[in-house]
C-alpha positions as a Markdown table, in Angstrom:
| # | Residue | x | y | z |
|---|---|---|---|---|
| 1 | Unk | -35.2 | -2.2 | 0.1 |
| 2 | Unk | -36.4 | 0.5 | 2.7 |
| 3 | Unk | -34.5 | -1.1 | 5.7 |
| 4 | Unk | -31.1 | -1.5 | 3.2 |
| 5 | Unk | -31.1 | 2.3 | 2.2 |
| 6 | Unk | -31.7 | 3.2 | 5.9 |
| 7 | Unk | -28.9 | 0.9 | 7.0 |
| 8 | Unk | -26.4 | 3.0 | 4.6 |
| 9 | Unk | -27.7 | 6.2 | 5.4 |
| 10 | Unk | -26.7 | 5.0 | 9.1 |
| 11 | Unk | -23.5 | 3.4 | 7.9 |
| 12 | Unk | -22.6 | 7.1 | 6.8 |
| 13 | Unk | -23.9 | 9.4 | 9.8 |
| 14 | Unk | -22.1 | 6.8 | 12.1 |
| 15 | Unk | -18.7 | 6.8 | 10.7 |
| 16 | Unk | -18.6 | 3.5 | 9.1 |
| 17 | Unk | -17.3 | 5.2 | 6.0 |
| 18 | Unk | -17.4 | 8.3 | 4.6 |
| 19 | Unk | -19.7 | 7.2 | 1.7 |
| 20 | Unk | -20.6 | 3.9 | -0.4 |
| 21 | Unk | -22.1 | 1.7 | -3.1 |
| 22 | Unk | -24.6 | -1.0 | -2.8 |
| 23 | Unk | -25.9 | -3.4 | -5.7 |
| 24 | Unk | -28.0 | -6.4 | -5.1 |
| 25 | Unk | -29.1 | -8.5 | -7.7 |
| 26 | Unk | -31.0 | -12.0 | -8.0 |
| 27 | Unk | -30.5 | -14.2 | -10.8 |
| 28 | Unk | -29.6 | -11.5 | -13.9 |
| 29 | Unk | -31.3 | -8.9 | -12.2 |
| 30 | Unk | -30.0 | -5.9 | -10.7 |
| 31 | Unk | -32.0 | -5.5 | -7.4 |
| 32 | Unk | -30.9 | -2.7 | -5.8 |
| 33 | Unk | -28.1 | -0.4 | -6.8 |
| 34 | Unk | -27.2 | 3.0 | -4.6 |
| 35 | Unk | -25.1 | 5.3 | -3.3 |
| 36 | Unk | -24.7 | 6.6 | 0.1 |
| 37 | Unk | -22.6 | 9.8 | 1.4 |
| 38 | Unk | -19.4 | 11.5 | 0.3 |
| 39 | Unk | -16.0 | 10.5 | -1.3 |
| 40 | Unk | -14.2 | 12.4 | 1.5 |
| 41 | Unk | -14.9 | 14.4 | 4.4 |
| 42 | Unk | -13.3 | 17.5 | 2.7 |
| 43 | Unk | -14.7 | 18.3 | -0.5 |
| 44 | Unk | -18.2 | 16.6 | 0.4 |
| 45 | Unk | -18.0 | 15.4 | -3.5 |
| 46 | Unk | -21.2 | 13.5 | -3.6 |
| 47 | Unk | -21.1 | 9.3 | -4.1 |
| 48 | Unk | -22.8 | 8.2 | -7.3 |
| 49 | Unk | -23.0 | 5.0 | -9.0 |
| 50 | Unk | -20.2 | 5.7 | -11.3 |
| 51 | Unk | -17.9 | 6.5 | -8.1 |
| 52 | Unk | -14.7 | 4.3 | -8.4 |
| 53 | Unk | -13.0 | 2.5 | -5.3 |
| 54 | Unk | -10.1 | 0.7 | -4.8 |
| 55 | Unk | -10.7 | -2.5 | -4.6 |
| 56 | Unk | -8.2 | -3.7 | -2.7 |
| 57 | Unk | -7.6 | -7.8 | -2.1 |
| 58 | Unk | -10.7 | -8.1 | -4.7 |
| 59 | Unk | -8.1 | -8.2 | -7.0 |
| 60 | Unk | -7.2 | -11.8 | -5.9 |
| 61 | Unk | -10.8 | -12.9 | -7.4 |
| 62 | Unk | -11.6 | -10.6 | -9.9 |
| 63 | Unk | -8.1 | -10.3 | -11.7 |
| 64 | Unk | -5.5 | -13.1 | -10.3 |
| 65 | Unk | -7.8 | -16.2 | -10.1 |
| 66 | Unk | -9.7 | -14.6 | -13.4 |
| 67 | Unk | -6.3 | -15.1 | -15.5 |
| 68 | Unk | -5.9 | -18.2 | -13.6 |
| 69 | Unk | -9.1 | -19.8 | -14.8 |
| 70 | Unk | -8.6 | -18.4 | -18.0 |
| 71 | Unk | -5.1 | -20.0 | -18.7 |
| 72 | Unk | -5.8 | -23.2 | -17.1 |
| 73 | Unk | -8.7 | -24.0 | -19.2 |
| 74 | Unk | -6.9 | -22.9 | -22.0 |
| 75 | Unk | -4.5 | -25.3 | -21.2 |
| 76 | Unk | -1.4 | -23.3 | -21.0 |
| 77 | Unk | -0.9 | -23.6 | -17.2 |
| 78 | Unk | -2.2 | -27.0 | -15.2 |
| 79 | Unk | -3.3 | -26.3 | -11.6 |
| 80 | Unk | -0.6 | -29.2 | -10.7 |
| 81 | Unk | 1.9 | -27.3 | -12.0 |
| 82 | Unk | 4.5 | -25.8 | -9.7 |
| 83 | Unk | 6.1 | -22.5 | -9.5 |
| 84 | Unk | 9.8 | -23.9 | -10.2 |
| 85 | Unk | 8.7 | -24.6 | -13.1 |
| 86 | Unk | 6.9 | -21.6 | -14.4 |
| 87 | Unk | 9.0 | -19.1 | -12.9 |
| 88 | Unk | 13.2 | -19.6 | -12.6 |
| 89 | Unk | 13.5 | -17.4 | -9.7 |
| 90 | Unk | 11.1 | -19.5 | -7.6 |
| 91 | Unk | 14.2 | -22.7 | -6.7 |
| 92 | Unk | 14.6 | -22.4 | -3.3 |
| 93 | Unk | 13.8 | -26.5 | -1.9 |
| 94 | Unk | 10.9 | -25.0 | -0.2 |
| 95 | Unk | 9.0 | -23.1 | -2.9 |
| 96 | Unk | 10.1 | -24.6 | -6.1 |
| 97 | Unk | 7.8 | -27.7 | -5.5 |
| 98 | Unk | 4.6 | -25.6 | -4.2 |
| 99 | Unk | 1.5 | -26.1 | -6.9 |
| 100 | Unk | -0.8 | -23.1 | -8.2 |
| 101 | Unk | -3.8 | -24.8 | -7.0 |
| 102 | Unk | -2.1 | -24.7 | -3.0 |
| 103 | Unk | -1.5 | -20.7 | -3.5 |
| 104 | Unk | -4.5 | -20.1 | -5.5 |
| 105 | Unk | -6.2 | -21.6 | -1.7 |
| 106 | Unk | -3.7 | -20.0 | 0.8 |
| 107 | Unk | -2.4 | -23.6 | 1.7 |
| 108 | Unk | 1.0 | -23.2 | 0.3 |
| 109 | Unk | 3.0 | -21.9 | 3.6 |
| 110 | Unk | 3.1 | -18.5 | 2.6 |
| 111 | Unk | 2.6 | -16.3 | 5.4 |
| 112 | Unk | 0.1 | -13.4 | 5.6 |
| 113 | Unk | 2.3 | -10.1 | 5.0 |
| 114 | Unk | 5.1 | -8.5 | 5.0 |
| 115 | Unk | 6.1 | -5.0 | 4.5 |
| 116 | Unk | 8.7 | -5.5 | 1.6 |
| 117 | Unk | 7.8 | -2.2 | 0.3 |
| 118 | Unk | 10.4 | -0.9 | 2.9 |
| 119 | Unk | 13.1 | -2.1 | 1.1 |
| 120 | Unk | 11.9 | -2.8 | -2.5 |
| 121 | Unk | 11.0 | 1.2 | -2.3 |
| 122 | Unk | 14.6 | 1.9 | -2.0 |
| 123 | Unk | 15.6 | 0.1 | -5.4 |
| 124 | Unk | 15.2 | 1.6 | -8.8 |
| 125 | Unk | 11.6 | 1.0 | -10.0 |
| 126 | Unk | 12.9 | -1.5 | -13.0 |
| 127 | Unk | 14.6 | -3.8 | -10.4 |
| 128 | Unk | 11.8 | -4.0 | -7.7 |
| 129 | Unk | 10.2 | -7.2 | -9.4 |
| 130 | Unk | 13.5 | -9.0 | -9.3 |
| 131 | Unk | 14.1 | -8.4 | -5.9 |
| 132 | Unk | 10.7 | -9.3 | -5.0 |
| 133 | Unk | 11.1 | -12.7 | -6.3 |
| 134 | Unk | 14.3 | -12.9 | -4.4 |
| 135 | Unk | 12.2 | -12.0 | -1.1 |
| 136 | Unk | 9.6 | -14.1 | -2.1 |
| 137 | Unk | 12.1 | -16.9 | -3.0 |
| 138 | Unk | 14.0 | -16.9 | 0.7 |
| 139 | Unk | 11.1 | -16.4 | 2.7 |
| 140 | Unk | 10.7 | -18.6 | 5.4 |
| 141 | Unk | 7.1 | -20.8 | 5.1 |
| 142 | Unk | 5.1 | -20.5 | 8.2 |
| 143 | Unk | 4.0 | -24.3 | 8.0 |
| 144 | Unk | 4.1 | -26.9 | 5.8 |
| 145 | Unk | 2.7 | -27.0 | 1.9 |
| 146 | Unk | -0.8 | -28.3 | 2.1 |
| 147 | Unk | -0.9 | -29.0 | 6.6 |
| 148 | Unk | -2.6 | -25.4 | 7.0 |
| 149 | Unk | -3.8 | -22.4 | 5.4 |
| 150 | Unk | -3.4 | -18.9 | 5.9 |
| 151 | Unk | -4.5 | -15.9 | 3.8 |
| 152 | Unk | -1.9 | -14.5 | 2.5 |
| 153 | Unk | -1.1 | -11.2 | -0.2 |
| 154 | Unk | 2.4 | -12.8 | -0.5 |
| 155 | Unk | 1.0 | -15.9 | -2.1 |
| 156 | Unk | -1.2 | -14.0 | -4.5 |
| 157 | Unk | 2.2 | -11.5 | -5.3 |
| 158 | Unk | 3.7 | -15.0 | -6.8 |
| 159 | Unk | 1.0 | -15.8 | -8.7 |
| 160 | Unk | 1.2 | -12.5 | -10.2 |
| 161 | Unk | 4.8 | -12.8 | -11.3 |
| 162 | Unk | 4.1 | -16.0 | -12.3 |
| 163 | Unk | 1.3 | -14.8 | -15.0 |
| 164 | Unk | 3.5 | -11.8 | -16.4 |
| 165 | Unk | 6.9 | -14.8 | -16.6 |
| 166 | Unk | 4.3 | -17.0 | -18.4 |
| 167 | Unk | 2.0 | -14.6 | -20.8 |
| 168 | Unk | 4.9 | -12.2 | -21.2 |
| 169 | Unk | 2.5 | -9.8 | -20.6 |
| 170 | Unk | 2.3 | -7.3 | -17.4 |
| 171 | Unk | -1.1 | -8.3 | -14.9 |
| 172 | Unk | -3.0 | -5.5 | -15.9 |
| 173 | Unk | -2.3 | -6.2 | -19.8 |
| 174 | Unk | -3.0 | -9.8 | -19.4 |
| 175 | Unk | -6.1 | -8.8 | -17.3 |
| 176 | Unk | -7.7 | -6.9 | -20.1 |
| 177 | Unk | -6.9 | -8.9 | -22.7 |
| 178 | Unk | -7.9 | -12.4 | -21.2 |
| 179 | Unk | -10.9 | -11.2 | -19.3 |
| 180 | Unk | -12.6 | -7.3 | -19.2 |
| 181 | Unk | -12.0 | -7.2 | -22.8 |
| 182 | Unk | -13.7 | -10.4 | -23.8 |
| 183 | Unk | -16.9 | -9.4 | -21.3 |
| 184 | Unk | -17.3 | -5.8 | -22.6 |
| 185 | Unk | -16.4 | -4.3 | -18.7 |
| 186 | Unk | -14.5 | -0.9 | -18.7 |
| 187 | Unk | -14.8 | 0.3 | -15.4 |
| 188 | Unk | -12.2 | -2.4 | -13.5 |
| 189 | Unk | -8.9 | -1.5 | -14.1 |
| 190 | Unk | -5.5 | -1.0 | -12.7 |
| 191 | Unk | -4.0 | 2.0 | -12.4 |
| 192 | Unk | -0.4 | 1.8 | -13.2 |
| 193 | Unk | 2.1 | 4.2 | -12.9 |
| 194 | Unk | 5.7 | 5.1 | -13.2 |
| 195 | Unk | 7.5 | 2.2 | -15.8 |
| 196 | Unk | 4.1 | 0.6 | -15.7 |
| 197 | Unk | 2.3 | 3.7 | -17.3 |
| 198 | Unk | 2.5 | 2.2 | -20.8 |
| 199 | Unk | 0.1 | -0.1 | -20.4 |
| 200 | Unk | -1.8 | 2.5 | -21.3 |
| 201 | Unk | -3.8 | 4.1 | -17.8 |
| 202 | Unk | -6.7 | 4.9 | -17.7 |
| 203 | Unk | -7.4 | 8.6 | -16.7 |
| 204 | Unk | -10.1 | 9.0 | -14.6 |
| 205 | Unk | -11.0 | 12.8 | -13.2 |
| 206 | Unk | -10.3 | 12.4 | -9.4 |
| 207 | Unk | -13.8 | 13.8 | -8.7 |
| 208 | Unk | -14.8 | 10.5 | -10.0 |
| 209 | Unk | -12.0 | 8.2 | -7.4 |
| 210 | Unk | -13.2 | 8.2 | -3.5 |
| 211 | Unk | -9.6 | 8.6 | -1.7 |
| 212 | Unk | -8.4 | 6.4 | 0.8 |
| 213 | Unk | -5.6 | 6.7 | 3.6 |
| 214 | Unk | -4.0 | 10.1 | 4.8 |
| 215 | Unk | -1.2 | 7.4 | 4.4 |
| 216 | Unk | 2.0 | 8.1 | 7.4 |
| 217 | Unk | 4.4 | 6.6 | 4.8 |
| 218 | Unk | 3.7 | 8.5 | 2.0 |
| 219 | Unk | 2.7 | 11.7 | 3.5 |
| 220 | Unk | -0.4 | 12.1 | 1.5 |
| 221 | Unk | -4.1 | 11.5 | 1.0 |
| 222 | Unk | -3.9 | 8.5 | -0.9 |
| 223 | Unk | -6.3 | 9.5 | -4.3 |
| 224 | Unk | -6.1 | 7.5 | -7.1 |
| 225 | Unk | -2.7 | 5.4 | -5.8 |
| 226 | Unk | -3.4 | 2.2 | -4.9 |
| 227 | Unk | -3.8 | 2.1 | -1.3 |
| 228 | Unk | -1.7 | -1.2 | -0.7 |
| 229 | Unk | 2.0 | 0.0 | -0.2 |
| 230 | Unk | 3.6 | -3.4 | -1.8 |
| 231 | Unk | 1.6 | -3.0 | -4.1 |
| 232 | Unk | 2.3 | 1.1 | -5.0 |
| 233 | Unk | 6.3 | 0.3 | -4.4 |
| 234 | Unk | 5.3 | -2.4 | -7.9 |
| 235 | Unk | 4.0 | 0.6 | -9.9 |
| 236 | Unk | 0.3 | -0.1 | -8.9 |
| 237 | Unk | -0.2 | -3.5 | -10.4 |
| 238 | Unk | 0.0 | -6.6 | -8.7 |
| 239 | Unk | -1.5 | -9.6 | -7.7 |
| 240 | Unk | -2.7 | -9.2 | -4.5 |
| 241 | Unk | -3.9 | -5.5 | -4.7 |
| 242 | Unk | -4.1 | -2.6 | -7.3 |
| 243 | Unk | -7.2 | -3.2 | -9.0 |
| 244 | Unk | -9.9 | 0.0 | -9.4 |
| 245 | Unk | -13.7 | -0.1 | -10.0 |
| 246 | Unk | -17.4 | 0.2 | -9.5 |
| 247 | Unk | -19.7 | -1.9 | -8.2 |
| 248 | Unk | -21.3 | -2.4 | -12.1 |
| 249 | Unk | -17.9 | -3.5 | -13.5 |
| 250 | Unk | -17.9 | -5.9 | -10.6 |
| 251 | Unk | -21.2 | -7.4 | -11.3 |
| 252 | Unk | -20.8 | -7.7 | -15.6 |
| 253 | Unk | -17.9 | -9.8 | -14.0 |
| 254 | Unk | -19.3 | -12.1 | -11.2 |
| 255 | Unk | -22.7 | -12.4 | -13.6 |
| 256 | Unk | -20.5 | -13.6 | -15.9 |
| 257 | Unk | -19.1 | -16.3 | -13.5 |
| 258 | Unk | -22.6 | -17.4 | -12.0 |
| 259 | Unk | -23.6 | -17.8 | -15.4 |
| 260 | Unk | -20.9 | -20.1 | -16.7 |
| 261 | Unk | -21.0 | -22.0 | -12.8 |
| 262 | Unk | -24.8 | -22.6 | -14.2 |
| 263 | Unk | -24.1 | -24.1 | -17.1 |
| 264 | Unk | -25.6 | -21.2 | -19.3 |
| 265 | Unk | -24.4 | -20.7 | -22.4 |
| 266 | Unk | -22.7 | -17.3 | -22.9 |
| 267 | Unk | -20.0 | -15.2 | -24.6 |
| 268 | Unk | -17.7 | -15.9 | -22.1 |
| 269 | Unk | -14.0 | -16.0 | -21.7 |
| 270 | Unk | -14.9 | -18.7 | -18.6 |
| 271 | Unk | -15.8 | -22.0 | -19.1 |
| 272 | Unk | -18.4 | -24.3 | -16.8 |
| 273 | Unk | -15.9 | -26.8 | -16.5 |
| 274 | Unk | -12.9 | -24.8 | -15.3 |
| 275 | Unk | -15.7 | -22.3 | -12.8 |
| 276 | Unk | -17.0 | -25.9 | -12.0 |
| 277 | Unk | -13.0 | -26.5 | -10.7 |
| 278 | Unk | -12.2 | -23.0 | -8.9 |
| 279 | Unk | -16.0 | -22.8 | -7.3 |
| 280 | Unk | -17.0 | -26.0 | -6.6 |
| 281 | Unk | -16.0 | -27.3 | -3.4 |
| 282 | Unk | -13.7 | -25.5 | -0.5 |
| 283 | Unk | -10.1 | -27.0 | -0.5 |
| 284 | Unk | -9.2 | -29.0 | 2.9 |
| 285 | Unk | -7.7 | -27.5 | 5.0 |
| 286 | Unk | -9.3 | -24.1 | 5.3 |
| 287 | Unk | -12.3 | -22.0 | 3.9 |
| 288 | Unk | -11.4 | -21.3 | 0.4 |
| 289 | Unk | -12.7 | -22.4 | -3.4 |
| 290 | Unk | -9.7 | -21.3 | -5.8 |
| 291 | Unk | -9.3 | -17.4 | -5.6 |
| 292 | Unk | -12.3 | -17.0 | -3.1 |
| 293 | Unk | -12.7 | -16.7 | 0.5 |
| 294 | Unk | -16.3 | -18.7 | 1.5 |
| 295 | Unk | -18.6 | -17.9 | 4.4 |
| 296 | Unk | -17.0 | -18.9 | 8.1 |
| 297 | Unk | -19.9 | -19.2 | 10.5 |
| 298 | Unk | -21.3 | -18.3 | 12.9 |
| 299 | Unk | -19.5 | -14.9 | 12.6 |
| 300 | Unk | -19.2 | -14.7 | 8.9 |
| 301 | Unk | -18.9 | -11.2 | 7.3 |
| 302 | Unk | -21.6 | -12.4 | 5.0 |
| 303 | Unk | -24.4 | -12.4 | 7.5 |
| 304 | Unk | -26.5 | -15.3 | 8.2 |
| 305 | Unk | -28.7 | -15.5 | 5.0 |
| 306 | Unk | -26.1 | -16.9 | 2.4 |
| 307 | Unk | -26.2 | -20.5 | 1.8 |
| 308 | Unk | -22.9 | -22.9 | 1.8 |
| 309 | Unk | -22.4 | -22.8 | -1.8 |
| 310 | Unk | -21.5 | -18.5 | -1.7 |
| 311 | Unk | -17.9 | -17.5 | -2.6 |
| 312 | Unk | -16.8 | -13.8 | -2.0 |
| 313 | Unk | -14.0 | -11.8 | -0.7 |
| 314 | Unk | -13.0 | -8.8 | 1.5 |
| 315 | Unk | -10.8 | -6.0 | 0.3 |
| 316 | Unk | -9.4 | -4.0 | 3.2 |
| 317 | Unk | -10.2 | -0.8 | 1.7 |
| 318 | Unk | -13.7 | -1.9 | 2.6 |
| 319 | Unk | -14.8 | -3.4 | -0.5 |
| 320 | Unk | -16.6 | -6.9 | -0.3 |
| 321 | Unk | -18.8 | -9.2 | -2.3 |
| 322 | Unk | -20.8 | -12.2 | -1.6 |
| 323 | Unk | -22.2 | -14.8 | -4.6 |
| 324 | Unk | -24.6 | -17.1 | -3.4 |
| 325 | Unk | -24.3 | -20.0 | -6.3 |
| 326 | Unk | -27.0 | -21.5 | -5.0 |
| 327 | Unk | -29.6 | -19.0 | -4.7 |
| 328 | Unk | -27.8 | -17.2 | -7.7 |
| 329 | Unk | -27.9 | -13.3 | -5.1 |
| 330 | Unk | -25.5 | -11.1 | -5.0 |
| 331 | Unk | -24.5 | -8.6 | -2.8 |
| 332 | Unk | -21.3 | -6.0 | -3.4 |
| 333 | Unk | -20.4 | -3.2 | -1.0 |
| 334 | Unk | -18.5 | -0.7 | -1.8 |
| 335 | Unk | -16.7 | 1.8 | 0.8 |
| 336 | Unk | -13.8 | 3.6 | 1.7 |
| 337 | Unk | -13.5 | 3.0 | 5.0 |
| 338 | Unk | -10.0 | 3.7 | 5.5 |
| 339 | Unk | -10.3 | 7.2 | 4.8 |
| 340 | Unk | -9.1 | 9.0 | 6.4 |
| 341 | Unk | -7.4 | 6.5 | 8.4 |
| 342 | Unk | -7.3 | 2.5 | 8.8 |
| 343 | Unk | -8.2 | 2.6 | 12.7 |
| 344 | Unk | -11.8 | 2.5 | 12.0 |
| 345 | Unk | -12.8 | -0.7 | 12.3 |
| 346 | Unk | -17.1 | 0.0 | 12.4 |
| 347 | Unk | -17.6 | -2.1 | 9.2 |
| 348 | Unk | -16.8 | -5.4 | 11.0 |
| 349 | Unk | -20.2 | -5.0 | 12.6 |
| 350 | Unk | -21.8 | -3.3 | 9.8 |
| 351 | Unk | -21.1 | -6.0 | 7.0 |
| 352 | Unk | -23.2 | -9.2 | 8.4 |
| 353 | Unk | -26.0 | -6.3 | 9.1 |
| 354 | Unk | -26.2 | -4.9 | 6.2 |
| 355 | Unk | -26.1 | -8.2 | 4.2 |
| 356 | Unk | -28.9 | -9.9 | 6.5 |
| 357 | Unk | -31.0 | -6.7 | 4.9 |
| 358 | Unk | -30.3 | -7.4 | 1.4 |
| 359 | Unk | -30.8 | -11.0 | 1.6 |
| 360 | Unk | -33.8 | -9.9 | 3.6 |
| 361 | Unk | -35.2 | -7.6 | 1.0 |
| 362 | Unk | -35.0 | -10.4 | -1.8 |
| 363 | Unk | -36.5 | -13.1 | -0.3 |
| 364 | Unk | -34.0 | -14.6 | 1.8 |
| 365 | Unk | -34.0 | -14.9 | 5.4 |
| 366 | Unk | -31.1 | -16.5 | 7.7 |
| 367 | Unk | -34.0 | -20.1 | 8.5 |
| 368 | Unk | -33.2 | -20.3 | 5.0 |
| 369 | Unk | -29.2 | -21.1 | 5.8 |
| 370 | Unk | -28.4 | -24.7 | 5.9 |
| 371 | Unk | -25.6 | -23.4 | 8.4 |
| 372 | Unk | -28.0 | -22.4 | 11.3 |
């Protein structure tokens, strides 16, 4: 792993990001697990292992699509079912009629963004969440249900008003109770604020939180708020952003997936049949398994080493992770490239780099990709 710690050490001393976490592992082996630089160019506050990130869009895979899986094979949601029915404020001719499994895949029409914070940050905090339905309720589709796909956070906002309408729970309650509970993890959380503060935050020393953003809106250095502005303007919790963690808590998780995906038998709250459903093949049109992005070649952020059966996912923050289901690697990054602004864009070339390394460094080389 000589050429993976050199890479970081570069990543650091070339502005990619201020500092970072690697872990690698093979199988149920941790490989490889690091840290590189600083939290923030300020107080120089060393990177460890323990150093939480904000996690960004992981929180599609890890918390969303987690509750997702977890519900469906529980049978209390079907991924036929549509959002009309689960959630009353979802009626409008366009929407009512769109299915979980078409937003779980970014086929539903949604488009990508859009900055409702502006407006939703003018409202009381207790009637944000019913305005955001309206919003998400009237907004035009950019194409039709099922004839595209496009990534989008507001597709993955729906889905998490559609858990707390169903559970009666809010997403970060839900989250630990259906899925970080059950597997033991204690470093991924949200970290709610405001009316949301009652699900009990956790309190984390801010030595501990690499910042983010010297955000314009908000006139601060984002540290420990959510980086996402829709998802700060919810109280912190939602279900395309919000989520908090560390590369470990990220790995009990995803081991925990490859596991079940394997057939092993495990104290699980994930079953092989329903990981069999949201992992097994990509959904047509587009690149994405149920709550996971998969490698695009030939430009993939994954590198060139990962075989067609990986699932993973970017976080804009500059968090990532790649599962190679096939040959049962992992690889998580952990970075805070957006600090101290988002105009640094170095860890588009760094990512397929520093992957090709640590596939490299466990046996893997790109001749081994059945995409090449």
């Amino acid at each position: 792993m000589d050429q993976v710690s050199q890479l970081m050490e570069e990543g650091v001393r070339e502005g990619v990001f201020p500092g970072a976490v690697l872990l690698a592992a093979q199988g149920p082996d941790i490989i490889f697990h690091q840290a590189f630089g600083t939290t923030n160019q300020e107080g120089r506050i060393p990177v460890t292992t323990h150093t939480v990130y904000d996690l960004a869009s992981l929180t599609k895979p890890l918390a969303t699509a987690s509750c997702m899986m977890v519900l469906i094979q529980e049978g209390r949601l079907c991924l036929s079912d549509t959002i009309g029915r689960l959630h009353p404020g979802f009626s409008s001719p366009d929407k009512r009629n769109l299915s979980l499994e078409q937003i779980l895949s970014h086929t539903a029409g949604f488009p990508a963004y859009r900055p409702y914070y502006e407006e939703l940050s003018l409202l009381k905090p207790e009637s944000r969440k019913g305005r955001l339905v309206e919003l998400l309720n009237s907004e035009p589709l950019a194409y039709a249900p099922g004839q595209g796909c496009q990534y989008s956070d507001l597709g993955y906002m729906a889905l998490g008003l559609i858990l707390e309408e169903v559970s009666g729970l809010p997403l970060d309650a839900l989250t630990s109770r259906l899925v970080f509970d059950p597997l033991g993890i204690n470093d991924l959380f949200f970290m709610p604020f405001g009316l949301n503060a009652r699900n009990s935050s956790p309190v984390i020393p801010k030595s501990r939180i690499a910042p983010t953003e010297s955000c314009p809106w908000r006139k601060t250095v984002l540290h420990g708020q959510v980086h996402d502005d829709n998802a700060w303007v919810l109280g912190g919790v939602a279900g395309h952003a919000g989520l908090f963690g560390t590369a470990l808590g990220i790995w009990r998780l995803l081991d925990a997936v490859r596991r079940v995906f394997l057939g092993e038998a495990v104290d699980s709250p994930f079953s092989h049949s329903a990981a069999k459903i949201f992992l097994g093949k990509r959904r047509i049109p587009g690149t994405y398994v149920l709550g996971y992005d998969t490698p695009t070649p030939p430009e993939s952020s994954s590198g060139a080493a990962f075989s067609p059966r990986t699932v993973g996912h970017l976080g804009f923050t500059g968090a990532s992770f790649w599962l190679d289901l096939e040959k049962q690697a992992l690889v998580i990054l952990l970075t805070n490239r957006v600090h101290p602004t988002r105009n640094n864009g170095k860890i588009r070339i760094f990512r397929p780099k520093i992957h090709n390394a640590a596939m490299s460094a466990m046996g893997f080389s790109p001749l081994d990709n059945l995409f090449l």
